[in-house]
C-alpha positions in Angstrom: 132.6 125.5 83.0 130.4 126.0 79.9 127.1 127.7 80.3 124.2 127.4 77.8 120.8 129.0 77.6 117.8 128.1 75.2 115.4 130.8 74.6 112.6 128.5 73.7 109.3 128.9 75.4 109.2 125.1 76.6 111.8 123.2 78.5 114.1 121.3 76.1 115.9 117.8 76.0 119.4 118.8 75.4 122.4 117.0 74.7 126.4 117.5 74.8 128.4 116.2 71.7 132.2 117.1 70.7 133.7 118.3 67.5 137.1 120.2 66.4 137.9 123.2 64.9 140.4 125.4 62.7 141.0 128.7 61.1 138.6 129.2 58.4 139.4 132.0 55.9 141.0 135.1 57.0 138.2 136.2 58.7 139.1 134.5 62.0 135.8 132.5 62.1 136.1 128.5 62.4 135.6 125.8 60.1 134.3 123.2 62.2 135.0 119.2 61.5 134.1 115.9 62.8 136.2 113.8 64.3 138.8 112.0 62.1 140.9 109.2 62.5 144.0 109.9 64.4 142.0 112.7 66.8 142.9 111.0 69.8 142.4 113.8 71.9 138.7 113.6 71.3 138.8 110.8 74.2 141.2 113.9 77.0 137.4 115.5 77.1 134.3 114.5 79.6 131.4 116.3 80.5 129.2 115.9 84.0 126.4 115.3 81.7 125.7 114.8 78.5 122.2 114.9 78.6 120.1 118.2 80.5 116.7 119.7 80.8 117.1 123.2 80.0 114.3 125.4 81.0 113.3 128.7 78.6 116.0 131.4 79.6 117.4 130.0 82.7 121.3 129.6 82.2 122.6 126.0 82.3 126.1 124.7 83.3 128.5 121.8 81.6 131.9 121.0 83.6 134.2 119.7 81.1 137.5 118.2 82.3 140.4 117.5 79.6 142.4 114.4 80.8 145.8 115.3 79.2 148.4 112.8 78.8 152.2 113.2 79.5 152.8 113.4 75.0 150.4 115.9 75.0 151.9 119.4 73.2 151.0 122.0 71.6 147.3 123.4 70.8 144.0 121.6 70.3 140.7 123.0 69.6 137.5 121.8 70.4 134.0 122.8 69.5 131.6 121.9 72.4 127.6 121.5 70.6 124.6 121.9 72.2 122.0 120.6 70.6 118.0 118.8 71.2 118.2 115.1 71.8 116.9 113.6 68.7 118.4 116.2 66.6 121.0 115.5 63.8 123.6 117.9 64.1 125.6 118.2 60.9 128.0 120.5 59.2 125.9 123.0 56.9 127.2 123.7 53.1 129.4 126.8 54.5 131.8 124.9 56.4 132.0 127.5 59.3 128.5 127.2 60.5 126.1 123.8 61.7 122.6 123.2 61.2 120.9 122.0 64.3 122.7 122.6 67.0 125.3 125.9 68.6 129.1 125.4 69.4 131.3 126.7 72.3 135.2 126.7 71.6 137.4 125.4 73.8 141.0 125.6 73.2 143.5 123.9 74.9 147.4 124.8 75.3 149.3 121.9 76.3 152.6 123.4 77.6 155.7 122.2 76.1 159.5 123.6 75.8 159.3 122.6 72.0 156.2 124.6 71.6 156.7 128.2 68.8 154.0 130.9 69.8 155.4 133.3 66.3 153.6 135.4 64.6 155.0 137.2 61.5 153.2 140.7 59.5 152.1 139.5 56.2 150.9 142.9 55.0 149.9 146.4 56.5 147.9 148.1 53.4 145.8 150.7 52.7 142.6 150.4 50.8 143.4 153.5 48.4 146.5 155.7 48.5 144.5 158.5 48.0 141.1 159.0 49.5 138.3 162.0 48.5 136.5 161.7 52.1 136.9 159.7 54.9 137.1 156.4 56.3 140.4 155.1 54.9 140.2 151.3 55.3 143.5 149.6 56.0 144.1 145.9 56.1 146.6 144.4 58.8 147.4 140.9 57.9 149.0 138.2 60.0 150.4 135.2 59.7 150.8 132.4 62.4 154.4 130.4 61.6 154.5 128.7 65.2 152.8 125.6 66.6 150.2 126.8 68.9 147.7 129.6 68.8 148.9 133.5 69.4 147.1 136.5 70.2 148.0 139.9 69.3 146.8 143.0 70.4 148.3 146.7 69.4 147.1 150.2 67.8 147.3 152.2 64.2 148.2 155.5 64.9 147.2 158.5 62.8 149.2 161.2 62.1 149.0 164.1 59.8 152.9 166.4 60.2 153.8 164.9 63.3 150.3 165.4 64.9 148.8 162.7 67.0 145.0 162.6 65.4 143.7 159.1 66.2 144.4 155.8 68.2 142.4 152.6 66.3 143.1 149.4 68.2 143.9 146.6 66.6 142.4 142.7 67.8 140.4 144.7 71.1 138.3 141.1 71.9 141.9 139.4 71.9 140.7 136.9 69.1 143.5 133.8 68.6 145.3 133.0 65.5 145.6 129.4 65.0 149.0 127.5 63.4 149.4 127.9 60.0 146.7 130.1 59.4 146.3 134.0 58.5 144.1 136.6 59.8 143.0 140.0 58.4 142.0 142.7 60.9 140.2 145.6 59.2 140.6 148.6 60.5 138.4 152.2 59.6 139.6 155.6 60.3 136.2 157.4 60.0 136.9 160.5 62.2 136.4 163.8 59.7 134.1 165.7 58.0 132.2 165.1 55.5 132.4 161.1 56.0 131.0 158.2 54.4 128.7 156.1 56.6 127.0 153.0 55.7 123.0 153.0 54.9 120.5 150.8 56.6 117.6 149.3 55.9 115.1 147.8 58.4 118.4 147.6 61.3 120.9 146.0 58.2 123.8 147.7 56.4 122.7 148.0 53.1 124.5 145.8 50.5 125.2 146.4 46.5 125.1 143.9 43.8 128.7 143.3 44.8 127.8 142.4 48.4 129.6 145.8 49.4 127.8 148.5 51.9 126.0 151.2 50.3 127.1 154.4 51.6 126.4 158.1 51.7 128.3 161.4 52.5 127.3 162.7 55.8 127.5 166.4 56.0 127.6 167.0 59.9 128.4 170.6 60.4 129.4 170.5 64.1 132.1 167.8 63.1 133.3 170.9 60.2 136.6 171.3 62.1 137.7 167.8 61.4 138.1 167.9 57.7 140.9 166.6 56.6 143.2 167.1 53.6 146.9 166.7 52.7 149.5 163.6 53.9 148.7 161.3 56.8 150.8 158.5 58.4 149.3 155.4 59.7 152.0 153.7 62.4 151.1 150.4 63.4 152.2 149.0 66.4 151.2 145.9 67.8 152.8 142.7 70.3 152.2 139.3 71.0 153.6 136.7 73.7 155.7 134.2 72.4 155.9 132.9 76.0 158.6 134.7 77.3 158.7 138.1 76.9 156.1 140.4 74.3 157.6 140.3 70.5 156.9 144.3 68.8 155.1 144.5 65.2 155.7 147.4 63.5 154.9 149.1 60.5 154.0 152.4 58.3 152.4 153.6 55.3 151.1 156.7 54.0 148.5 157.7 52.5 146.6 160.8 50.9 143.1 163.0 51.5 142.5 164.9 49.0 138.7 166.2 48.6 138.7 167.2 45.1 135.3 168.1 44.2 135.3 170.9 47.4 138.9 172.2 45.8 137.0 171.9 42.7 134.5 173.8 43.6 136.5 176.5 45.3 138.7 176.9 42.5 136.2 177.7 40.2 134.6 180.2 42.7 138.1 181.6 42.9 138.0 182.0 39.4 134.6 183.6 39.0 135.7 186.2 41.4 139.0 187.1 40.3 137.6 187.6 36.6 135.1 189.6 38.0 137.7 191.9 39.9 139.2 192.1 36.4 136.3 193.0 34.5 135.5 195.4 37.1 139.2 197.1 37.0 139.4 197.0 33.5 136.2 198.8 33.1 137.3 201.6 35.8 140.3 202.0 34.2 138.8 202.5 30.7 136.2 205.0 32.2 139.2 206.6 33.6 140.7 206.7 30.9 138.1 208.4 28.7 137.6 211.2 31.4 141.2 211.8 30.6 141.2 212.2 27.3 138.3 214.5 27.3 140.3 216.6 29.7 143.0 217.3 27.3 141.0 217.6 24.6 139.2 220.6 26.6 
């Protein structure tokens, strides 16, 4: 069952049509295609209707049934588009997006005792090995080598001398990876003080030149007992069902905080106060020793 909803003010003329899909970047968002020659599963899908009058903001359901045939195996993954009768839906110029219409997917895993659910790590890295403030960014990167789509799920722990500090999950909405494709999951530890957070404009993230956020330090003093510095350990830990039994991922890197400009900063404090203590001692000691040499003299 597929449900729909057009927020329109006025009742709309919709109709059903069918594409496909695959992995589109790293980013886990899909490229969607037409149909090609050889898609022969394009003809497993109906719909109760391919036509509907869809009222404004009243939810509307599609029954889809997938006829599969006894050499069906493996994965295949449709992209179900809703769009106005009379409407050309086509592929817009970024290949993960269409103009006209929107697109439910539907994938489909046809058992089979050939099928390979493996995923393999392709890289657990962190952003910077050392870091002034917080977040540290890390970058776990997968890699489907099976035949059919996977979904992992698992955690980065942080750790700073064998303390537990922080549990980031990894993959919480249970996204798929499809065959032959990667997928990066970034992940933020953002939990200290001070801490970078991203500035918004008008509800957006603000955005460099570069297309990367803008932030600023955040100095949020009831949050002063979570400032970090030294070594921390980030442990990832993560599984996946190859269709018998959960297969462990694990990895671990280190990385460094190490707020400078405050160590700066206290240094030269430091400094200013032990040469004062000097300065101080030293003149006590000569005014000393001038009382004492007028004693003898007397």
């Amino acid at each position: 069952d597929l449900r729909v909803k057009q927020n329109g003010p006025d009742t709309e003329r919709l109709k059903v049509s069918l594409m496909k899909f695959r992995a589109y970047g790293d980013t886990g968002k899909p490229q969607l295609m037409d149909r090609e020659p050889g898609d022969d599963y394009f003809d497993w899908a109906s719909f109760d209707k391919t036509q509907f009058d869809a009222p404004s903001n009243i939810w509307q359901t599609v029954r889809m049934t997938i006829h599969l045939p006894k050499t069906a195996a493996f994965g295949y993954y449709y992209a179900v588009v809703f769009s106005r009768v009379g409407d050309d839906v086509r592929l817009s110029d970024r290949t993960n997006a269409i103009n006209g219409g929107s697109a439910v997917l539907v994938l489909l895993d046809a058992l089979s005792p050939n099928a390979k659910r493996q995923l393999q790590l392709a890289s657990f890295t962190s952003q910077h090995r050392v870091y002034e403030f917080l977040p540290a960014h890390f970058d776990v990167k997968l890699t489907n080598t099976g035949n059919v789509h996977a979904v992992p799920q698992g955690d980065i722990f942080i750790s700073n001398g064998g303390k537990s500090l922080a549990t980031l999950p990894i993959n919480a909405e249970l996204g798929n990876i499809l065959p032959s494709s990667n997928r990066i999951y970034p992940i933020e530890w953002a939990d200290g003080f001070p801490v970078y957070e991203p500035v918004t404009e008008n509800g957006k993230v603000k955005l460099d030149a570069q297309g990367n956020q803008v932030r600023n330090l955040k100095w949020d003093l009831s949050q002063v007992l979570k400032f970090r510095m030294g070594k921390y350990t980030a442990h990832l830990f993560a599984v996946y069902d190859d269709g018998q039994h959960d297969v462990p991922i694990e990895a671990e890197i280190s990385f460094w905080v190490i707020p400078w400009r405050i160590l700066l900063v206290l240094l030269l404090i430091i400094a200013l106060v032990v040469f004062g203590v000097y300065f101080s001692l030293r003149g006590v000691w000569r005014g000393a020793t001038r009382l004492g040499r007028r004693g003898g003299q007397r």
